[in-house]
MDAnalysis code that builds the backbone (N, CA, C; Angstrom):
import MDAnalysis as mda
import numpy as np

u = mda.Universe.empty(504, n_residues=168, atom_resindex=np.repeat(np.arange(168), 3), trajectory=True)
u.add_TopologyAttr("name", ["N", "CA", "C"] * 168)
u.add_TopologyAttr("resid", np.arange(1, 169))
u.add_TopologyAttr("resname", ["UNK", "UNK", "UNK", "UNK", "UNK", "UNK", "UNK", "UNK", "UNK", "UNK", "UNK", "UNK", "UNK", "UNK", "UNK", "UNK", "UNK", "UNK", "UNK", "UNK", "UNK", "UNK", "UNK", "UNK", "UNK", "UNK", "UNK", "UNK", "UNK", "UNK", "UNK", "UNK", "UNK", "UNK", "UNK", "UNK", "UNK", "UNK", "UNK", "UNK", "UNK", "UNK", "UNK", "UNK", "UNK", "UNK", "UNK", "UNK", "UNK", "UNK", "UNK", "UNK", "UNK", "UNK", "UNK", "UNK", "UNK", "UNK", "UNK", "UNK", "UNK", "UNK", "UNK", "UNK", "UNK", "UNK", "UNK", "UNK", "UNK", "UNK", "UNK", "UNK", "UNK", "UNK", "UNK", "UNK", "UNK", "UNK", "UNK", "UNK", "UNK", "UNK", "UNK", "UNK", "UNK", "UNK", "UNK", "UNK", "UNK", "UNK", "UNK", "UNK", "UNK", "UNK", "UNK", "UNK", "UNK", "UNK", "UNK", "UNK", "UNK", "UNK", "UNK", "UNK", "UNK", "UNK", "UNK", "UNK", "UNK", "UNK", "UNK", "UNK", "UNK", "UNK", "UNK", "UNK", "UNK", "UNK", "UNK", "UNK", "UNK", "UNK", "UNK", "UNK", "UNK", "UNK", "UNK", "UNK", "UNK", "UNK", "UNK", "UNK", "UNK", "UNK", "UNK", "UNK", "UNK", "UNK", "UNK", "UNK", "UNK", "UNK", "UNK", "UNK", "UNK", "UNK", "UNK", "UNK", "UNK", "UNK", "UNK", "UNK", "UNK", "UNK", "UNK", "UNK", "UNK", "UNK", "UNK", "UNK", "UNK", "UNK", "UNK", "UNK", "UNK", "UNK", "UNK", "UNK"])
u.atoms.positions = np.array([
    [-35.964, 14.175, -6.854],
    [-36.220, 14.326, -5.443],
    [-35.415, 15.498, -4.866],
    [-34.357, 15.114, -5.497],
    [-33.105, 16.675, -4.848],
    [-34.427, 18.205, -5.215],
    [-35.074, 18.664, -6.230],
    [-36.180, 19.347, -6.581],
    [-36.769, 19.847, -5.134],
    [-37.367, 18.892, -4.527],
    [-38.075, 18.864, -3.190],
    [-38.023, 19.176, -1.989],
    [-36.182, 18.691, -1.978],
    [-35.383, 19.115, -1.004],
    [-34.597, 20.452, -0.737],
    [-34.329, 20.649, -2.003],
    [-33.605, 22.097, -1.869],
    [-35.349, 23.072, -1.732],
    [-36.729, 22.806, -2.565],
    [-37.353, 23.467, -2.407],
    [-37.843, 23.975, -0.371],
    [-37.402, 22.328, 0.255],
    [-38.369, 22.379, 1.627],
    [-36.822, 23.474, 2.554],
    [-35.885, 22.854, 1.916],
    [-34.451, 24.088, 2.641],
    [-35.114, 25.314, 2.384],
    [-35.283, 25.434, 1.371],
    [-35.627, 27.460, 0.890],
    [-37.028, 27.516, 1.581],
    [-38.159, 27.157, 2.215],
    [-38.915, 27.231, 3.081],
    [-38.786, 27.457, 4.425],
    [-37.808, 26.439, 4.837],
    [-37.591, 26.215, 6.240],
    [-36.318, 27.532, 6.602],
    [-35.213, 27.764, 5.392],
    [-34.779, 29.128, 5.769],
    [-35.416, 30.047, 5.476],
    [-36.235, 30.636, 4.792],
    [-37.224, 31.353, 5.112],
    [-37.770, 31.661, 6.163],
    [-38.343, 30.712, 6.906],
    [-38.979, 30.746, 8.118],
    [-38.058, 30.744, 9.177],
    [-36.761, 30.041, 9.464],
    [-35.547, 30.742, 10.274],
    [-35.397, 32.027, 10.733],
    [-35.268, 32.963, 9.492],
    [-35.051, 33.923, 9.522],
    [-33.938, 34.497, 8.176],
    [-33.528, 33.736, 7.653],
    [-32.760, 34.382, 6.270],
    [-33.375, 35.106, 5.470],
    [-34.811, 35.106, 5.222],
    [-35.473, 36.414, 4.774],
    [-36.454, 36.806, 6.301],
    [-36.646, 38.362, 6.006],
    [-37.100, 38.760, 7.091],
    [-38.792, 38.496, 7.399],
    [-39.106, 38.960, 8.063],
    [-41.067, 38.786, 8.258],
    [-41.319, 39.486, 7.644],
    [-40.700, 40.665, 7.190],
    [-41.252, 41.931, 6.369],
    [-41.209, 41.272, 4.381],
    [-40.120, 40.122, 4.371],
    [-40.507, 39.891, 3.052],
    [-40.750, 38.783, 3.165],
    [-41.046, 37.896, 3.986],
    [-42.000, 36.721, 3.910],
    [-43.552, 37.159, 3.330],
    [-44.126, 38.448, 4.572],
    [-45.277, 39.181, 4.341],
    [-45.649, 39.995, 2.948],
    [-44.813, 40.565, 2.373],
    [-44.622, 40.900, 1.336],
    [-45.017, 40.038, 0.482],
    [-44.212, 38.886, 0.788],
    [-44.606, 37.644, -0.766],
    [-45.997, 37.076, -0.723],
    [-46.526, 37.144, 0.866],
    [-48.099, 36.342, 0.861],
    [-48.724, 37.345, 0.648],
    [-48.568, 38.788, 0.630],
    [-49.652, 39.607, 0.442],
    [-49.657, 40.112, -0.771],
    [-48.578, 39.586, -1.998],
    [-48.177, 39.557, -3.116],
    [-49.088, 38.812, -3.865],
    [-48.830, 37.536, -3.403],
    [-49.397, 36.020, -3.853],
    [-50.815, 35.904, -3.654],
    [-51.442, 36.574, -2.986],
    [-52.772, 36.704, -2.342],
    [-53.510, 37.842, -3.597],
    [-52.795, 38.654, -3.837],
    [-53.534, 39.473, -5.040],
    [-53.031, 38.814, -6.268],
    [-51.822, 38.270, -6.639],
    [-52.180, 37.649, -7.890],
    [-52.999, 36.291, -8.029],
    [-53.283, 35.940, -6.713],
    [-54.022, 34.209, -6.714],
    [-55.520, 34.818, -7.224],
    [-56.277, 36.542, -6.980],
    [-57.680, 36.874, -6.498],
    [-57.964, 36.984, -7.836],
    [-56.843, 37.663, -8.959],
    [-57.198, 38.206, -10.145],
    [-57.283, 37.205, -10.939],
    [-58.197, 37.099, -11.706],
    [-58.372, 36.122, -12.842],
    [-57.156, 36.284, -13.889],
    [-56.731, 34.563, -14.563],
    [-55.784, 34.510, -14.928],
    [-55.522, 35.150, -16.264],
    [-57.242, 35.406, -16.879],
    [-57.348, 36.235, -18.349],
    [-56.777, 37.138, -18.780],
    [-56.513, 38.299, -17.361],
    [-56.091, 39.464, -17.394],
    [-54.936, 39.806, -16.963],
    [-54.108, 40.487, -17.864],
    [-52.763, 40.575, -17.473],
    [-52.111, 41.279, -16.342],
    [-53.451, 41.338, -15.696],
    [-52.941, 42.058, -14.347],
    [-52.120, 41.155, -13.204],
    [-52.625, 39.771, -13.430],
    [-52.143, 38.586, -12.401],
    [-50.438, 38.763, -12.575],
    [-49.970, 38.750, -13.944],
    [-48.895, 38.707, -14.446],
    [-47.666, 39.854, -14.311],
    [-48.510, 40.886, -14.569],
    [-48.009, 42.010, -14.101],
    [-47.604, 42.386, -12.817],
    [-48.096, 41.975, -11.958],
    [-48.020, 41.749, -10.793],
    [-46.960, 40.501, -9.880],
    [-46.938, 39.583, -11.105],
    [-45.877, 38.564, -10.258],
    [-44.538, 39.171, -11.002],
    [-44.586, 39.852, -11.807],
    [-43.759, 40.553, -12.969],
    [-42.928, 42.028, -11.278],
    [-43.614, 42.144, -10.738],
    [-43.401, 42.819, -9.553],
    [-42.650, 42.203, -8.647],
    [-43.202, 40.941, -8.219],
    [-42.874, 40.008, -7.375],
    [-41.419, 39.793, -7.634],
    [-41.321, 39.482, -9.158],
    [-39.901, 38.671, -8.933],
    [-38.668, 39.992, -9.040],
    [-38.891, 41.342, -9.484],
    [-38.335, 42.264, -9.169],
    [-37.835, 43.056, -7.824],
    [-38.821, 42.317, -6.965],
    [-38.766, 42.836, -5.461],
    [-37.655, 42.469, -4.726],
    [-37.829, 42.655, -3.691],
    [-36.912, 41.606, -2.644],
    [-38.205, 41.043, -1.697],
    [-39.525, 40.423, -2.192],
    [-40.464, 39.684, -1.366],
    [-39.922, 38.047, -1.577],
    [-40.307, 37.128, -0.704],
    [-40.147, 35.928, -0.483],
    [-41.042, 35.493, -1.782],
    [-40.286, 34.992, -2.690],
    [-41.158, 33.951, -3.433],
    [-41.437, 33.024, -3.163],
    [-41.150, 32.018, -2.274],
    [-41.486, 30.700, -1.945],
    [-43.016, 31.102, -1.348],
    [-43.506, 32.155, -0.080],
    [-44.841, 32.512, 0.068],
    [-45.487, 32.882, -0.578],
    [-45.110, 33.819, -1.613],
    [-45.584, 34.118, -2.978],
    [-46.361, 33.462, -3.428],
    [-45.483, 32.557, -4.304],
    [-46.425, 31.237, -5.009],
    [-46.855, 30.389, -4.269],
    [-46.458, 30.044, -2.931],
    [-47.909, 29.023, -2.215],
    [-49.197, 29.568, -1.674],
    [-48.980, 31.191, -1.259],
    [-49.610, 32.088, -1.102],
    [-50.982, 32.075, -2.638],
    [-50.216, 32.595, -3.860],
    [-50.956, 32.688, -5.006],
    [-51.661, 31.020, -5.741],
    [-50.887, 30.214, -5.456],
    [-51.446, 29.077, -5.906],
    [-52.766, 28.693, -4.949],
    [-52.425, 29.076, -3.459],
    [-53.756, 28.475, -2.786],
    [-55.028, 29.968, -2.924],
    [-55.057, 31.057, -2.778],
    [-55.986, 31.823, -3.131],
    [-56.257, 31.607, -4.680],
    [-55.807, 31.348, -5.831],
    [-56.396, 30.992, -6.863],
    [-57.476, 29.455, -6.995],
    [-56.912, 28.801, -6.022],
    [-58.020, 27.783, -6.125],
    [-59.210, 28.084, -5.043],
    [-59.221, 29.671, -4.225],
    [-60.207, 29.409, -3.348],
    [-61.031, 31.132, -3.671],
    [-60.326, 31.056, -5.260],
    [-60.602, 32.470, -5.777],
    [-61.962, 32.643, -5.889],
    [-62.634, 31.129, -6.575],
    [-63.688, 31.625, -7.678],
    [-64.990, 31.779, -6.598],
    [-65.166, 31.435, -5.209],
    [-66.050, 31.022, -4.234],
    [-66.157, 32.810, -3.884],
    [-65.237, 33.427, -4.565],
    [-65.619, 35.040, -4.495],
    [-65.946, 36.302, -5.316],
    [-65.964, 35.148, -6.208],
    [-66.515, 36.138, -7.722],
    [-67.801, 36.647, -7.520],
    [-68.662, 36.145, -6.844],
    [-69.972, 36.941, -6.202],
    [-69.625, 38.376, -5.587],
    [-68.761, 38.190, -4.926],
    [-68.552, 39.353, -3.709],
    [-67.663, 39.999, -4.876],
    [-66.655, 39.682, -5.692],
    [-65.791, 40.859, -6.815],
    [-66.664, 41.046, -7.644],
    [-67.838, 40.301, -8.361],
    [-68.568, 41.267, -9.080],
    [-69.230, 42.286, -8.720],
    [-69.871, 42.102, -7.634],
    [-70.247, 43.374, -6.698],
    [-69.741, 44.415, -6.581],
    [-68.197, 44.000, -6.211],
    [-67.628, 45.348, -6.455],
    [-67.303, 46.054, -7.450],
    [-67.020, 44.969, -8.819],
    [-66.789, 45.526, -10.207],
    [-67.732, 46.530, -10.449],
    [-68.852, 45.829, -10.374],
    [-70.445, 46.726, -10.772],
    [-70.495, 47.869, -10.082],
    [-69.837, 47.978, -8.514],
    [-69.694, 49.424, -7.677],
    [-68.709, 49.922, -8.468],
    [-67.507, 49.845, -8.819],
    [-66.590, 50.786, -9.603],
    [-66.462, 51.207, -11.000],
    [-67.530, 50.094, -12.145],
    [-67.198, 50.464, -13.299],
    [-68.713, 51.383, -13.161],
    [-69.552, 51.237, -12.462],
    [-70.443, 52.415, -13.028],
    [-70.708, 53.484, -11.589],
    [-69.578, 53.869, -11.091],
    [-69.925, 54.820, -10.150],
    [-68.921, 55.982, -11.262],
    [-69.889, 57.418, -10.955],
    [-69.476, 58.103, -12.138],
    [-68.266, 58.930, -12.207],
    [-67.347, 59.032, -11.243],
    [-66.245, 59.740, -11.646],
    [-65.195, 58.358, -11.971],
    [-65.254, 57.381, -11.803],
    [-64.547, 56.297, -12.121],
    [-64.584, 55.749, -13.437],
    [-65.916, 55.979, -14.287],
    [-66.581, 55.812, -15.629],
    [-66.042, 56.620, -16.657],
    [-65.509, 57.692, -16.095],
    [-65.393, 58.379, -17.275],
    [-63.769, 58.223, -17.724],
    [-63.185, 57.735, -16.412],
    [-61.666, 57.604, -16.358],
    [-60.915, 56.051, -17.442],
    [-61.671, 55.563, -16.678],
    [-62.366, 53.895, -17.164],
    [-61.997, 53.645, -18.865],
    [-63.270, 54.735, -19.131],
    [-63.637, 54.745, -20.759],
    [-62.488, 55.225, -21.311],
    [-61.614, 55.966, -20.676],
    [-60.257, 57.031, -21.670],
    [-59.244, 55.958, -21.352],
    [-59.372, 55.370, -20.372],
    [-58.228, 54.021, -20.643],
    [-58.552, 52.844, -21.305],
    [-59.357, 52.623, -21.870],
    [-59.634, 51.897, -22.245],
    [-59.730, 52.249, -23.803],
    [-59.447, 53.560, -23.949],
    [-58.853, 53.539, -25.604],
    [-57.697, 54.071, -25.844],
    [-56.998, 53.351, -24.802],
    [-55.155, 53.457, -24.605],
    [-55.247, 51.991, -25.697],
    [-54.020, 51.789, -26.414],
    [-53.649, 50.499, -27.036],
    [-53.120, 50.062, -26.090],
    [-53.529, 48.447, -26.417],
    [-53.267, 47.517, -25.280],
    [-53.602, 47.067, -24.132],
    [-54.479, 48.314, -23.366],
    [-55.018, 47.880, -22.261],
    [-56.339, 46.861, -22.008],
    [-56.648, 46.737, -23.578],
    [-57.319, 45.339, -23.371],
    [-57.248, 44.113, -23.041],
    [-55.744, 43.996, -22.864],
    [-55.306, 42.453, -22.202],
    [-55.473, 42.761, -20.592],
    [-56.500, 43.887, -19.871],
    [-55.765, 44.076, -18.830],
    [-57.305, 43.512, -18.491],
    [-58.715, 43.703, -19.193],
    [-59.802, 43.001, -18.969],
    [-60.842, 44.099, -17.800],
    [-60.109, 45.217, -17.754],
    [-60.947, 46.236, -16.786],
    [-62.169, 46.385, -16.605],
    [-62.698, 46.257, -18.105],
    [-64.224, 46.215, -18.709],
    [-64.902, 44.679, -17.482],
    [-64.101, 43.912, -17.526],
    [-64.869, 42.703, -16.959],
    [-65.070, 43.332, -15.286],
    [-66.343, 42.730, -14.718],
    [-66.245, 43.094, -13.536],
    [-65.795, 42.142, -12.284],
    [-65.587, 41.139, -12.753],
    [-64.971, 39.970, -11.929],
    [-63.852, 40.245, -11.601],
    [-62.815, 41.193, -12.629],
    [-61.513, 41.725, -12.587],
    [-60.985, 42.677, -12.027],
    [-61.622, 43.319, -12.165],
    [-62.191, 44.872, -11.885],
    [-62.433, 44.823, -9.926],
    [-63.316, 43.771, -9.569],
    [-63.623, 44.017, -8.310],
    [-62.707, 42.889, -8.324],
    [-61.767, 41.723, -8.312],
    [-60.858, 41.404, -7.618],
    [-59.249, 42.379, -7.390],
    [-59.647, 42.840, -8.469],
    [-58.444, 44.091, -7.935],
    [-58.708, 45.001, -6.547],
    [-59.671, 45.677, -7.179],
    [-60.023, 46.115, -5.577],
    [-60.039, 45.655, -4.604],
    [-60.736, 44.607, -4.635],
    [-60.935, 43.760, -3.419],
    [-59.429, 43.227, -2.581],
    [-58.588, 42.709, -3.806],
    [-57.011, 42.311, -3.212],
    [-56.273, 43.575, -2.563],
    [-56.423, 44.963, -3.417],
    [-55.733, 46.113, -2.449],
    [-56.221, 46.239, -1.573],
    [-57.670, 46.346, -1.014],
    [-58.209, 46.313, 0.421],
    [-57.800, 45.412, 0.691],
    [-57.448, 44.370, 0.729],
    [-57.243, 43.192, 1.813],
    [-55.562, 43.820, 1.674],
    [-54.932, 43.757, 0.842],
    [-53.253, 43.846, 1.081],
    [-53.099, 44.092, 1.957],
    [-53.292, 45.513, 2.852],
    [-52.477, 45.660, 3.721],
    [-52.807, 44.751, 5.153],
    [-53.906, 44.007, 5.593],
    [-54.412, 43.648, 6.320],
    [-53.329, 42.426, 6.488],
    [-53.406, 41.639, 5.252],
    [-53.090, 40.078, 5.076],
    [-51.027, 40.446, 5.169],
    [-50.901, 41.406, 5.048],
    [-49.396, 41.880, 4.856],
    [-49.247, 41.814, 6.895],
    [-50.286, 43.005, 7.212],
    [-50.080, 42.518, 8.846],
    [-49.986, 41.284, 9.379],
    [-50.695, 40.897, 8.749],
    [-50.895, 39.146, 9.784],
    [-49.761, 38.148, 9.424],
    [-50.088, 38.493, 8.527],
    [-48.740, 37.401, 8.126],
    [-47.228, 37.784, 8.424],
    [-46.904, 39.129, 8.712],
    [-45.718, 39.745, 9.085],
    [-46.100, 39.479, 10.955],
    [-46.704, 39.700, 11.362],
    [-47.062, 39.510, 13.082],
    [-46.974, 37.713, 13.253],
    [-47.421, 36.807, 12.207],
    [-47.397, 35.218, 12.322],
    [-45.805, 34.960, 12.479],
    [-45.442, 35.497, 11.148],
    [-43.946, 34.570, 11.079],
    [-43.161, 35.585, 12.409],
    [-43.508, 36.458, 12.351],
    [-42.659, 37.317, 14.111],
    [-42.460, 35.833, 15.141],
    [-43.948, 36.169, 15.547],
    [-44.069, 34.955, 16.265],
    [-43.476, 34.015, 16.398],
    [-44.403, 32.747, 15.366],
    [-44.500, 31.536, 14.894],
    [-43.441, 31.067, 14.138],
    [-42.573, 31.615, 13.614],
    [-41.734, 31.475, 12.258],
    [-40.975, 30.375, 12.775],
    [-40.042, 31.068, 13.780],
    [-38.946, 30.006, 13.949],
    [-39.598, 28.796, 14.714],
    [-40.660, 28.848, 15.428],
    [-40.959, 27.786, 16.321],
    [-41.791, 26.661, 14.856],
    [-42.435, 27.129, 13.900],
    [-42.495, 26.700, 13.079],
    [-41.731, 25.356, 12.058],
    [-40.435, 26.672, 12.038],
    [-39.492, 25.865, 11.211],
    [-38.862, 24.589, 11.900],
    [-38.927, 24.647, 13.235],
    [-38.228, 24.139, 13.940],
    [-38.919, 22.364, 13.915],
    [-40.267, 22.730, 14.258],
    [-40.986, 21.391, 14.361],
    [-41.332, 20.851, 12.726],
    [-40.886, 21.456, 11.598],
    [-41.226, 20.478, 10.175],
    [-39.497, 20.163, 9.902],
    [-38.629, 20.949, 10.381],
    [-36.956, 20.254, 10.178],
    [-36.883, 18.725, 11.022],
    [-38.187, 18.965, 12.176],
    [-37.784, 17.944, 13.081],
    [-38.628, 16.492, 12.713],
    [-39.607, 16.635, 11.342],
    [-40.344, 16.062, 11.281],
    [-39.897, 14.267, 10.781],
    [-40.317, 13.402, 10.550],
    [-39.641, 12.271, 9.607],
    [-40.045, 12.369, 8.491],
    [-41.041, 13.367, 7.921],
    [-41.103, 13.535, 6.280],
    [-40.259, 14.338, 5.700],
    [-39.397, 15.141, 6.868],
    [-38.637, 16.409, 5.661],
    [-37.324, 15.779, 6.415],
    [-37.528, 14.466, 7.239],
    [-35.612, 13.651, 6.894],
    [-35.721, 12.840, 5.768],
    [-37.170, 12.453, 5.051],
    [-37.205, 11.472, 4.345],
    [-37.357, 12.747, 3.090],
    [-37.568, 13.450, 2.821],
    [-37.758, 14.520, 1.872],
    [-36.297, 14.985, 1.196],
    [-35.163, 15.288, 2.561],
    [-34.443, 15.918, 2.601],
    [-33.521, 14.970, 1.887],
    [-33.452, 13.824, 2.782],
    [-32.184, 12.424, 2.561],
    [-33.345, 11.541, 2.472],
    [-33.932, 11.210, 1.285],
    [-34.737, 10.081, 0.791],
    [-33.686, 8.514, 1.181],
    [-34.131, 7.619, 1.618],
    [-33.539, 6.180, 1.813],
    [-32.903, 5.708, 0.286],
    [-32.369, 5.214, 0.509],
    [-31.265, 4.539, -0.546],
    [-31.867, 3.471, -0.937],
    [-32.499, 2.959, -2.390],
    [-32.282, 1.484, -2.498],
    [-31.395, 0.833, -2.183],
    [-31.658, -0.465, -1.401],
    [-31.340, -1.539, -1.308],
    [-30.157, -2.381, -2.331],
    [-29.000, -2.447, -2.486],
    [-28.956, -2.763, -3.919],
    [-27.556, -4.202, -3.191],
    [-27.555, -4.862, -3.810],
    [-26.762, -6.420, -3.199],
    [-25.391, -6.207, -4.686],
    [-24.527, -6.356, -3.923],
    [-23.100, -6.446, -4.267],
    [-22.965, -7.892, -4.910],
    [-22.489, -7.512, -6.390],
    [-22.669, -8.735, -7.170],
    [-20.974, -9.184, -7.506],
])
C-alpha cells in the first residue's frame, strides 16, 4: 500500500508545483507519442529512452502513455492514411529505402504504415497537446491538487486504517 501512497504524493507534488507546467507538459506530450506508436517498433522505446533522460514529469508520462495506448488502436485508420501519404510520396521514398538498408533499423518498423503515420501523426499533435496541457496545469494544477489531497480516498490511500487487532 505504502507503493500507492508515495505514488499519489509524487502526483499531487507534481501538480503543487515541485515540477513546473513546462515539465508536467513535457511528460504528457512525451507519453502521448509513445502511447500513439505501436509497441512492435522500437520507436515507442526509444522515445521513453528520452523521457527518462529528460527533466519531463514521468508520473504524466506514463499515465499520459498508458491511456493513449489503450485509445491508440481507434486511430490506426487515420495513421495508416498517413503512413500510405509518407511512405509513397516521392522525395520521402527514396530516403526511406537508403534507411532502411542501414543495419538495424528494422526494429524501428518504418516500412509498416501504421508506424510510420503514428509517428507523424504524434509530432503534429506534440506541440499542440504540450500547449494545453502546459496552459491546464497553469491554471488548474494547484486548484486540482488541492481538492484530491482533500479527498477521503487519498486519506485512506495515503494512511490506510489499521486492523483492528485485540490485546491478548
Amino acid at each position: 500500500m505504502e507503493l500507492f501512497a508515495n505514488t499519489w504524493r509524487l502526483f499531487l507534488a507534481s501538480l503543487r508545483g515541485f515540477d513546473t507546467s513546462r515539465q508536467i507538459a513535457f511528460g504528457i506530450a512525451l507519453g502521448m507519442l509513445i502511447g500513439l506508436v505501436p509497441k512492435t517498433s522500437a520507436i515507442p522505446y526509444a522515445i521513453f529512452l528520452i523521457t527518462l533522460l529528460s527533466n519531463a514529469n514521468l508520473l504524466g508520462a506514463g499515465v499520459t502513455g498508458l491511456l493513449t495506448s489503450i485509445v491508440s488502436p481507434a486511430f490506426d485508420s487515420i495513421t495508416h492514411w498517413i503512413g500510405i501519404r509518407v511512405l509513397t510520396y516521392d522525395p520521402t521514398e527514396f530516403w526511406l529505402a537508403k534507411l532502411m538498408q542501414l543495419d538495424g533499423t528494422a526494429w524501428l518498423q518504418i516500412e509498416n504504415t501504421v508506424v510510420t503515420g503514428s509517428v507523424v501523426f504524434g509530432i503534429a499533435l506534440f506541440i499542440p497537446v504540450y500547449w494545453i496541457a502546459k496552459t491546464v496545469t497553469e491554471r488548474f494544477g494547484g486548484m486540482f491538487a488541492e481538492k484530491i489531497s482533500r479527498s477521503q480516498f487519498f486519506a485512506w490511500l495515503v494512511e490506510p486504517e489499521k486492523p483492528v487487532t485485540e490485546n491478548f
